[in-house]
TITORLO-860555 format. One line per field, with one value per atom (N, C-alpha, C): atom name; x, y, z; residue number from 1. Coordinates in steps of 0.2 Angstrom, whole numbers, plus 5000, padded with zeros to 4 digits. Example, Ala and Ser with C-alpha at 12.3 -4.5 7.8 and 13.67 -1.06 7.14 Angstrom:
BEGIN
atom (N,CA,C,N,CA,C)
x (5066,5062,5066,5064,5068,5064)
y (4972,4978,4984,4989,4995,5000)
z (5039,5039,5039,5035,5036,5039)
n (1,1,1,2,2,2)
END
This chain:
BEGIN
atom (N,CA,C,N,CA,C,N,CA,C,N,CA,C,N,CA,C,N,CA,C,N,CA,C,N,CA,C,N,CA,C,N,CA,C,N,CA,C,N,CA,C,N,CA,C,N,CA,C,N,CA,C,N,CA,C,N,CA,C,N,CA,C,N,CA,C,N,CA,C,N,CA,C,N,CA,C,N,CA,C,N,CA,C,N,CA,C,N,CA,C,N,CA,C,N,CA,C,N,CA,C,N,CA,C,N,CA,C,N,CA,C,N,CA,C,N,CA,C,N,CA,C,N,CA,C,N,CA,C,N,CA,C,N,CA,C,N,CA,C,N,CA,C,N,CA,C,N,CA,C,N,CA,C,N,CA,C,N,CA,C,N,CA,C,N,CA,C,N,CA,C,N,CA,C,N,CA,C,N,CA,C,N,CA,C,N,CA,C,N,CA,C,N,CA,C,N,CA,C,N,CA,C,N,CA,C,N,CA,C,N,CA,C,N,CA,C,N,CA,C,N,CA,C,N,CA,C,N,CA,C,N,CA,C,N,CA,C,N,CA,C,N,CA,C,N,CA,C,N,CA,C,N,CA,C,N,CA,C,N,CA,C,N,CA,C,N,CA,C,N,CA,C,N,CA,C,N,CA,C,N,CA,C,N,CA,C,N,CA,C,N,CA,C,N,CA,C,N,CA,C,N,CA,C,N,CA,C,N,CA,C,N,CA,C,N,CA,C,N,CA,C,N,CA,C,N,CA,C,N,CA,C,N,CA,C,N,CA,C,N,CA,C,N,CA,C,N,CA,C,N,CA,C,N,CA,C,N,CA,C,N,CA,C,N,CA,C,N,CA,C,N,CA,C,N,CA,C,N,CA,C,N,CA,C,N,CA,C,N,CA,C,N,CA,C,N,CA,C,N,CA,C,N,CA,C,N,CA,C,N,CA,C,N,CA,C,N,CA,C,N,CA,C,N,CA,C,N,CA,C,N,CA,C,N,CA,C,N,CA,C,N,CA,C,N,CA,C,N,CA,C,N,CA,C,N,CA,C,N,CA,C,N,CA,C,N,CA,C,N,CA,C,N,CA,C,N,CA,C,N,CA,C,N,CA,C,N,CA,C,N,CA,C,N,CA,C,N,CA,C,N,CA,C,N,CA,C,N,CA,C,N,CA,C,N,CA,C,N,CA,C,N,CA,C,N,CA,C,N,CA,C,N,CA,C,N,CA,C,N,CA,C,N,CA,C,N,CA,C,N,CA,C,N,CA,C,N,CA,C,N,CA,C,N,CA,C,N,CA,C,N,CA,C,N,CA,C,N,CA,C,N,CA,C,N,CA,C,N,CA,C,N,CA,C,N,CA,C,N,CA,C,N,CA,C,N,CA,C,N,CA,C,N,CA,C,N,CA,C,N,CA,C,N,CA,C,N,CA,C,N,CA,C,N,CA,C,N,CA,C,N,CA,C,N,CA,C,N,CA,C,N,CA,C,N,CA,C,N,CA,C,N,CA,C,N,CA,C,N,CA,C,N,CA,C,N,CA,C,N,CA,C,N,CA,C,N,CA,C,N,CA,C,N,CA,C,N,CA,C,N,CA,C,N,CA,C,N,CA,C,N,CA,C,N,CA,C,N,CA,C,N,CA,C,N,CA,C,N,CA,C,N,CA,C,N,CA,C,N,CA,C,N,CA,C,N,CA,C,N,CA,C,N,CA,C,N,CA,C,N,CA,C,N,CA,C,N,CA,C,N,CA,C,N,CA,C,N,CA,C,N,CA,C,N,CA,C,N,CA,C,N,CA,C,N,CA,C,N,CA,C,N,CA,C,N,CA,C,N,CA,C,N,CA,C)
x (5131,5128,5121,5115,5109,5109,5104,5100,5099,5098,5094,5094,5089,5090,5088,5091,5090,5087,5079,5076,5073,5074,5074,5068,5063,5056,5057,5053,5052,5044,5043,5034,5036,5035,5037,5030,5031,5026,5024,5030,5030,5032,5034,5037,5042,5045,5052,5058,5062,5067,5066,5058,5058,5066,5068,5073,5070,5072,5070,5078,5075,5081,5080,5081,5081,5087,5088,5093,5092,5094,5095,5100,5099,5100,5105,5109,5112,5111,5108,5110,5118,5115,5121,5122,5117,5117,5125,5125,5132,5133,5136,5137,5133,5133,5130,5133,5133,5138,5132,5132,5127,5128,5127,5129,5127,5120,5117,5112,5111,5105,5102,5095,5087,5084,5079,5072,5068,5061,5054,5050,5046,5040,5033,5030,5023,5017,5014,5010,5002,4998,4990,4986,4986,4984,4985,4983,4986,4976,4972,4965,4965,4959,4955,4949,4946,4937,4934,4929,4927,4919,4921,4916,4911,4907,4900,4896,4896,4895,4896,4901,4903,4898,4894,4889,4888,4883,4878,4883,4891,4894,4896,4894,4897,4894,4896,4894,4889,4893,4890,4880,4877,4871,4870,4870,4870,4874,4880,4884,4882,4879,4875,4871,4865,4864,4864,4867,4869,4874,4876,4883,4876,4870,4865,4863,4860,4858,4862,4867,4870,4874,4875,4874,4868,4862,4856,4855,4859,4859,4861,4867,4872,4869,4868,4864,4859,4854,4849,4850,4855,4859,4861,4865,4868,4863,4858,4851,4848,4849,4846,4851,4845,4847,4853,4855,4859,4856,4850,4850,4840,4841,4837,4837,4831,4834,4836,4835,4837,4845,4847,4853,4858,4856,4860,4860,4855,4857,4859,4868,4870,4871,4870,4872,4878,4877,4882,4886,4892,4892,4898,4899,4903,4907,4914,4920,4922,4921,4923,4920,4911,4909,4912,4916,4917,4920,4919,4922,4927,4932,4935,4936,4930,4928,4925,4923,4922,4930,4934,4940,4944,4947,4950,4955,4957,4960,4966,4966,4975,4976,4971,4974,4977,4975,4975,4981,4982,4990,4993,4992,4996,4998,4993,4992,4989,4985,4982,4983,4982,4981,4978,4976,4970,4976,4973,4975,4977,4986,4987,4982,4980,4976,4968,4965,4960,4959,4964,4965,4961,4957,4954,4948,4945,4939,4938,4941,4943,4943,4945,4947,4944,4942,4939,4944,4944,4949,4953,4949,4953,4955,4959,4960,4957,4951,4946,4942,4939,4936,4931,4930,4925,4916,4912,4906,4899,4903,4901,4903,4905,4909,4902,4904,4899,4902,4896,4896,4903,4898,4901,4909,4912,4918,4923,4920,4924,4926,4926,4932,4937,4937,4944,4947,4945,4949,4955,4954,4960,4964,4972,4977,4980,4985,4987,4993,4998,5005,5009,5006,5011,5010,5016,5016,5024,5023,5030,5036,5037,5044,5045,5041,5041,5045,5047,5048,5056,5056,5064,5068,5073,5076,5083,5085,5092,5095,5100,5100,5107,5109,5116,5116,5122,5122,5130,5128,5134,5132,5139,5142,5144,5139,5143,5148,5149,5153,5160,5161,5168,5167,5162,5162,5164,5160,5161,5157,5155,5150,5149,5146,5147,5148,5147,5146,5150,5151,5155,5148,5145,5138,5133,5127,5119,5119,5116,5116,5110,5108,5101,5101,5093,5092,5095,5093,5093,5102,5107,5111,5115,5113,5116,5111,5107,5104,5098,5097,5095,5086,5083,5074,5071,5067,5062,5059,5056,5054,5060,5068,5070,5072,5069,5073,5082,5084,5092,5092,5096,5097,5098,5098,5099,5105,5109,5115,5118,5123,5126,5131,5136,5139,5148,5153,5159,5163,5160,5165,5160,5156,5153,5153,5152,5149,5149,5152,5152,5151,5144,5143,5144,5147,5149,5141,5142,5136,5137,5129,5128,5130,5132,5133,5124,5126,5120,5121,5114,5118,5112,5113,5107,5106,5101,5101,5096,5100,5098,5091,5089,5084,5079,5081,5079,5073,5069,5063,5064,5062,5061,5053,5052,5046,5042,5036,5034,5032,5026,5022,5020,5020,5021,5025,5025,5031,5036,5043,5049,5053,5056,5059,5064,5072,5075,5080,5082,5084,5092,5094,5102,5099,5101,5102,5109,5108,5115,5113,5117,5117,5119,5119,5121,5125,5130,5136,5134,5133,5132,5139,5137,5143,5147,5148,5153,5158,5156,5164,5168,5172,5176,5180,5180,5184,5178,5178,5175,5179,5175,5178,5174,5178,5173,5177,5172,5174,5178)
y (4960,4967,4967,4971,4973,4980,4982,4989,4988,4996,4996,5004,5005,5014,5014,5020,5021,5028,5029,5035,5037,5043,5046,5051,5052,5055,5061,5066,5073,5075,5076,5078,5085,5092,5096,5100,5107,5111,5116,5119,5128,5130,5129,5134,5136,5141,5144,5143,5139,5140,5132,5129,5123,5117,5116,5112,5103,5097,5089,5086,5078,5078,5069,5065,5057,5056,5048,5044,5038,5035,5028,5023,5016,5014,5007,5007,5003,4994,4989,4983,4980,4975,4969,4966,4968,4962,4959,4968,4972,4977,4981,4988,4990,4996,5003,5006,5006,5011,5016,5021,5026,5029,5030,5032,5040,5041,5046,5049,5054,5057,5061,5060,5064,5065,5068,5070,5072,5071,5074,5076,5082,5082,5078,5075,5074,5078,5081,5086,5083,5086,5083,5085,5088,5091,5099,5099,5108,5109,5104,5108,5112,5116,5122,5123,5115,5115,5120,5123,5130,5128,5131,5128,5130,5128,5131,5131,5124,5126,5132,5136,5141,5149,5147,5153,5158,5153,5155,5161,5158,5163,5169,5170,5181,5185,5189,5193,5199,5201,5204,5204,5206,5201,5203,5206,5206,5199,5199,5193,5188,5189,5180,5176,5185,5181,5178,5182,5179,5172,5171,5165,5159,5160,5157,5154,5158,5158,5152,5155,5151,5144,5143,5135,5131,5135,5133,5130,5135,5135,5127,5127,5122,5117,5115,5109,5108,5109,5109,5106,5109,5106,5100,5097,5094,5086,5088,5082,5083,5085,5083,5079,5073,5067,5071,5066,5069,5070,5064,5066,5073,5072,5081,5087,5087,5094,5102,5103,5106,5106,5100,5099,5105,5105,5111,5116,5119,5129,5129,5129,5127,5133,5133,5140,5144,5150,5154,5159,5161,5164,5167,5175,5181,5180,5179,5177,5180,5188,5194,5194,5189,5190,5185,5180,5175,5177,5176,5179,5172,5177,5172,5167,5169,5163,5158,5159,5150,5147,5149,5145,5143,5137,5131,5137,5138,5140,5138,5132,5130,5131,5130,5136,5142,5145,5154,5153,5149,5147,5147,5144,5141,5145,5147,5155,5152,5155,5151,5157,5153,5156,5153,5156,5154,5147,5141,5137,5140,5141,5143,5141,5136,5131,5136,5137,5139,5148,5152,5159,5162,5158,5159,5159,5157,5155,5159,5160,5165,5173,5173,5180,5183,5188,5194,5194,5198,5200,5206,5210,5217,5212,5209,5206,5205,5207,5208,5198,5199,5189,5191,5184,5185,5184,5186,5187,5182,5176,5171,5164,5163,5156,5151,5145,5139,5139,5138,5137,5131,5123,5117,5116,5121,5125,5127,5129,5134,5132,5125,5120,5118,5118,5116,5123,5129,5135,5136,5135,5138,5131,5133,5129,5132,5127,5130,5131,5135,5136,5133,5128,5124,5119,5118,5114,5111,5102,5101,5104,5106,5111,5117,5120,5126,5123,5118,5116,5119,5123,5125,5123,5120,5118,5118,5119,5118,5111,5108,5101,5100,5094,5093,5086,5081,5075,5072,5066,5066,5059,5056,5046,5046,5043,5039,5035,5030,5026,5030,5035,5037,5045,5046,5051,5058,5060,5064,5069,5077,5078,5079,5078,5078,5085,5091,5096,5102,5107,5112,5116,5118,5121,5119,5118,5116,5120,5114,5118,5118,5123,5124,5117,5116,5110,5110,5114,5118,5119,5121,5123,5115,5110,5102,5098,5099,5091,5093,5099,5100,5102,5103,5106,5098,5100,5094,5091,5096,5092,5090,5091,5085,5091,5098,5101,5102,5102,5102,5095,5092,5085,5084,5077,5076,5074,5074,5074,5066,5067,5060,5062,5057,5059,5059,5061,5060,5055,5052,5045,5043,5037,5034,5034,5032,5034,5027,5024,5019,5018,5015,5016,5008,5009,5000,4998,4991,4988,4990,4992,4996,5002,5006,5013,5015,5022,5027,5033,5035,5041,5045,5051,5055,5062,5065,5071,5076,5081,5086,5091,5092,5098,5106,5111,5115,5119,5118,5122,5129,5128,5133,5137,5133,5135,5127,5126,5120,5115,5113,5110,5103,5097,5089,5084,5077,5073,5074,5077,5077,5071,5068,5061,5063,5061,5063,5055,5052,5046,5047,5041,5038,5033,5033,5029,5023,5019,5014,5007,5004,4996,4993,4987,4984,4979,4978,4974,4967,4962,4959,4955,4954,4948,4959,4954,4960,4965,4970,4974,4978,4978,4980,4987,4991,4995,5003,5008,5014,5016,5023,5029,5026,5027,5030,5023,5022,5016,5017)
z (5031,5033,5029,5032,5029,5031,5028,5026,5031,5036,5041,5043,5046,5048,5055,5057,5065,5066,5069,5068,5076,5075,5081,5080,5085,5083,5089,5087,5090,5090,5095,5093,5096,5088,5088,5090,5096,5098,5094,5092,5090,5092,5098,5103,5103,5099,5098,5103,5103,5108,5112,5112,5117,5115,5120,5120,5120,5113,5114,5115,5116,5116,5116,5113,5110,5109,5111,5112,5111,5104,5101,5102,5102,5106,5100,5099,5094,5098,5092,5098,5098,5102,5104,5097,5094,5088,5084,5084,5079,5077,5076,5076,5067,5068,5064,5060,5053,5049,5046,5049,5045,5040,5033,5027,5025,5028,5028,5031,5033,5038,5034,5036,5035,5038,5036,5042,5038,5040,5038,5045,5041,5047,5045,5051,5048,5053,5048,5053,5053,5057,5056,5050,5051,5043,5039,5034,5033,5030,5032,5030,5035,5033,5038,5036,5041,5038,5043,5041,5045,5050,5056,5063,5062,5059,5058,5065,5069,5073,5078,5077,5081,5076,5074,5069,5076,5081,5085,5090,5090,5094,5092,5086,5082,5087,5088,5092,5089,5081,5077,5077,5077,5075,5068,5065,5057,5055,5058,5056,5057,5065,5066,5064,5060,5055,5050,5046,5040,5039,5046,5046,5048,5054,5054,5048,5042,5037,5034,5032,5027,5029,5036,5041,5041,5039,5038,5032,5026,5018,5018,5019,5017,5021,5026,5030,5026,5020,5018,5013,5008,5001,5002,5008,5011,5011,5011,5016,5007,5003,4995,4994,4990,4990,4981,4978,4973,4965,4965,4957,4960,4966,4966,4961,4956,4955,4959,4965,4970,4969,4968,4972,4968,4963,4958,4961,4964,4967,4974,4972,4977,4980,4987,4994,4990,4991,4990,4997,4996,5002,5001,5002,5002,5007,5006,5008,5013,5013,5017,5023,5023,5028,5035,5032,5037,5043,5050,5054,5058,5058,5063,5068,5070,5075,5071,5067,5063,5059,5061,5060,5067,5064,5072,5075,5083,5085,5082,5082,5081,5072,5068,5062,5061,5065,5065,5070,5074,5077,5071,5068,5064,5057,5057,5050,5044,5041,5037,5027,5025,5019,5013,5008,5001,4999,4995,4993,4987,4982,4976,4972,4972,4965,4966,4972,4971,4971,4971,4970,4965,4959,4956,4956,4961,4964,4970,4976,4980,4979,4973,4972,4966,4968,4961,4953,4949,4945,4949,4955,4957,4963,4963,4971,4978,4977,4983,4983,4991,4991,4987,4984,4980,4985,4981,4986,4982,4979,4976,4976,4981,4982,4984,4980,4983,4991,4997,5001,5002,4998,5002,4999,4993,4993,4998,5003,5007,5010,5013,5018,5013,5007,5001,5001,5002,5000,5004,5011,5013,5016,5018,5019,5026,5030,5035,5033,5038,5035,5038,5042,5045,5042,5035,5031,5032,5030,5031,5029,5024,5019,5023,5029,5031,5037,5041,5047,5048,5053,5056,5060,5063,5069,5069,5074,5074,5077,5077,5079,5082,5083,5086,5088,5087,5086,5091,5097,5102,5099,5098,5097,5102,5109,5114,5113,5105,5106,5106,5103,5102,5108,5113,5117,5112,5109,5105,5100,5102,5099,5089,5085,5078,5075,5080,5077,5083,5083,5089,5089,5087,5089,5087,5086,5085,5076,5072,5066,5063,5060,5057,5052,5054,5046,5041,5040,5030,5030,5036,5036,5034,5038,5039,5036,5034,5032,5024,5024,5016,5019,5012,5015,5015,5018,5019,5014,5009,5004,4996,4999,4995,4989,4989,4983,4984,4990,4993,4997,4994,4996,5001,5004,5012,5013,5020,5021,5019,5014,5015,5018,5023,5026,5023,5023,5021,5020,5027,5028,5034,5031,5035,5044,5047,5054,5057,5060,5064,5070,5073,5078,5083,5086,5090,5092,5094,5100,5105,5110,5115,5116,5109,5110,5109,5110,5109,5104,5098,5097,5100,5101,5106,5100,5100,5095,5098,5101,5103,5097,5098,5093,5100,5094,5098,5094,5094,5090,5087,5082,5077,5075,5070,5068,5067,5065,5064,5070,5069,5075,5070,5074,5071,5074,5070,5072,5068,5071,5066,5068,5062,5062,5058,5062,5060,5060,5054,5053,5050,5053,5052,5047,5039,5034,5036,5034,5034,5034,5036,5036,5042,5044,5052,5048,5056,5052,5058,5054,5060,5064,5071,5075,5077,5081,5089,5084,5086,5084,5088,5091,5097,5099,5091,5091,5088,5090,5089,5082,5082,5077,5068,5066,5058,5055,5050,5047,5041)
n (1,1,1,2,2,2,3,3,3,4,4,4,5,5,5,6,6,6,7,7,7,8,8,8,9,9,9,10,10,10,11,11,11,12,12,12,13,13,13,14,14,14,15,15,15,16,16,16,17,17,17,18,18,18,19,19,19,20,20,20,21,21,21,22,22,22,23,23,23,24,24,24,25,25,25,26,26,26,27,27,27,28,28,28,29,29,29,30,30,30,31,31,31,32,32,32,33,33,33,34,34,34,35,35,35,36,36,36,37,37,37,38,38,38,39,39,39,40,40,40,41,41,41,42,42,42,43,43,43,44,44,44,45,45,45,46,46,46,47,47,47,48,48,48,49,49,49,50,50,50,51,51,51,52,52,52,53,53,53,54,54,54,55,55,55,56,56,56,57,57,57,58,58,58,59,59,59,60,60,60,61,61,61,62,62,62,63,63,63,64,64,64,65,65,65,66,66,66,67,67,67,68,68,68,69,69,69,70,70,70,71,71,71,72,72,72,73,73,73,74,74,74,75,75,75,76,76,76,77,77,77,78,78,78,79,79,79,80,80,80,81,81,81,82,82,82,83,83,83,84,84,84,85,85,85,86,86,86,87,87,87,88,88,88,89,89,89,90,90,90,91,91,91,92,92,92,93,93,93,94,94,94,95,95,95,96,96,96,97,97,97,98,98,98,99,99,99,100,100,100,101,101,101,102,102,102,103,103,103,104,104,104,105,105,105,106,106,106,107,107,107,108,108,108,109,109,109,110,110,110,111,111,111,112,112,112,113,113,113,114,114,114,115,115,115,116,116,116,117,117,117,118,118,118,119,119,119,120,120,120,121,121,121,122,122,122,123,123,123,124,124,124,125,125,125,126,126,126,127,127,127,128,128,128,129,129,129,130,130,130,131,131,131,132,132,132,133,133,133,134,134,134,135,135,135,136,136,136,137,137,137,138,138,138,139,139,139,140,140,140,141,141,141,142,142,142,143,143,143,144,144,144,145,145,145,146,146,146,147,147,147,148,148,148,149,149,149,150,150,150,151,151,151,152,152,152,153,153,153,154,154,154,155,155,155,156,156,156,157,157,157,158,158,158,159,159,159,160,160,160,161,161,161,162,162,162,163,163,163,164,164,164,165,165,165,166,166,166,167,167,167,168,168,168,169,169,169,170,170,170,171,171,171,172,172,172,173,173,173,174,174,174,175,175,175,176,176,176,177,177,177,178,178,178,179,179,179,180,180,180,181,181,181,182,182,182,183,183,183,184,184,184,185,185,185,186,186,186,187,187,187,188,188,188,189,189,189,190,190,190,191,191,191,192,192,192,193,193,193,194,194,194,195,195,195,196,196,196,197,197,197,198,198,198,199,199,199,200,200,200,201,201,201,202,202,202,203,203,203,204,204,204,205,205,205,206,206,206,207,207,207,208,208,208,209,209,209,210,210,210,211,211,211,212,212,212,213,213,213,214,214,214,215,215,215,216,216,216,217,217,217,218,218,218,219,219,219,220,220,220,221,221,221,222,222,222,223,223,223,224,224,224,225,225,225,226,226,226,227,227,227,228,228,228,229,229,229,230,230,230,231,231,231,232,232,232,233,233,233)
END
């Protein structure tokens, strides 16, 4: 026998309720003893660098200017070479002024909020934004929320080899296989999982929350040479 996994990929939307549905393919080689199931999401990123190009579109004009401005500011700092003395009075820029439109549509889909680590930087002592941030700062401030450990779905699992589904209703992640990030362990199984050659396992998922690749893997080993007989090893 060897180490081997069997993974099953989901390219998840966000769309609450959207229905997927993957089907792995055991070979001829030898059958499948699966020991244990996982998953991770992999998402594109959680930055939220801010569209400067979109300055010109505020509608505000007080606003477009000042977002003008300081598109201008930071382009300038940007183009001093490094040991410039210049290069030290960096652009400043009052937080509260940023308008929404210079942030990516699919952020704010996604919901965004201050980096814990930079709250300090971000914010006053009274709670309020701060009105002192280095310009070329302000793409490390914030974070997206669609982050992997937040990812929700419910799931369900059918062994063509023994025609048989692994679960009577669809069970939440967290409910069956533990959090993403590994603080509630992933499922090891009770009695390993045998799955013959030329069977299939298929795995239903129905979205939750969470937009990415989710990769949802059968841990185990392959038994090599023909095995004839189904059910749990």
């Amino acid at each position: 026998m060897i180490p081997f996994d069997y993974v099953t990929t989901f390219r998840l939307t966000g769309r609450h309720g959207k229905v997927l549905e993957v089907e792995v393919s055991v070979t001829v080689e030898g059958g499948f003893v699966a020991t244990a199931i996982g998953y991770g999401l992999e998402v594109a990123t959680t930055r939220v660098e801010i569209a400067w190009e979109n300055a010109d579109d505020v509608t505000i004009v007080a606003l477009n200017n000042t977002m003008v401005t300081a598109r201008a500011a930071l382009e300038t700092w940007k183009k001093l070479a490094p040991d410039d003395p210049a290069k030290a009075n960096v652009p400043l820029i009052d937080l509260a002024d940023l308008p929404l439109r210079l942030f990516p549509t699919s952020a704010l889909v996604d919901g965004i909020r201050i980096r814990p680590d930079y709250l300090r930087i971000a914010l006053t002592d009274g709670g309020t934004l701060s009105a002192n941030v280095a310009t070329p700062l302000v793409n490390e401030l914030f974070e997206r929320l669609n982050v992997p450990e937040r990812v929700s779905f419910r799931y369900s699992i059918f062994d063509s080899g023994r025609g048989i589904e692994l679960q009577n209703q669809p069970i939440h992640n967290i409910a069956g296989l533990g959090t993403a990030d590994g603080s509630r362990p992933f499922k090891k199984l009770l009695r390993p999982m045998l799955c013959v050659p030329r069977s299939t396992i298929r795995v239903h998922v129905e979205e939750r929350a969470g937009r990415g690749t989710l990769f949802i893997v059968f841990q185990g080993y392959k038994l090599l040479g023909e095995i004839n007989r189904g059910g749990r090893a």
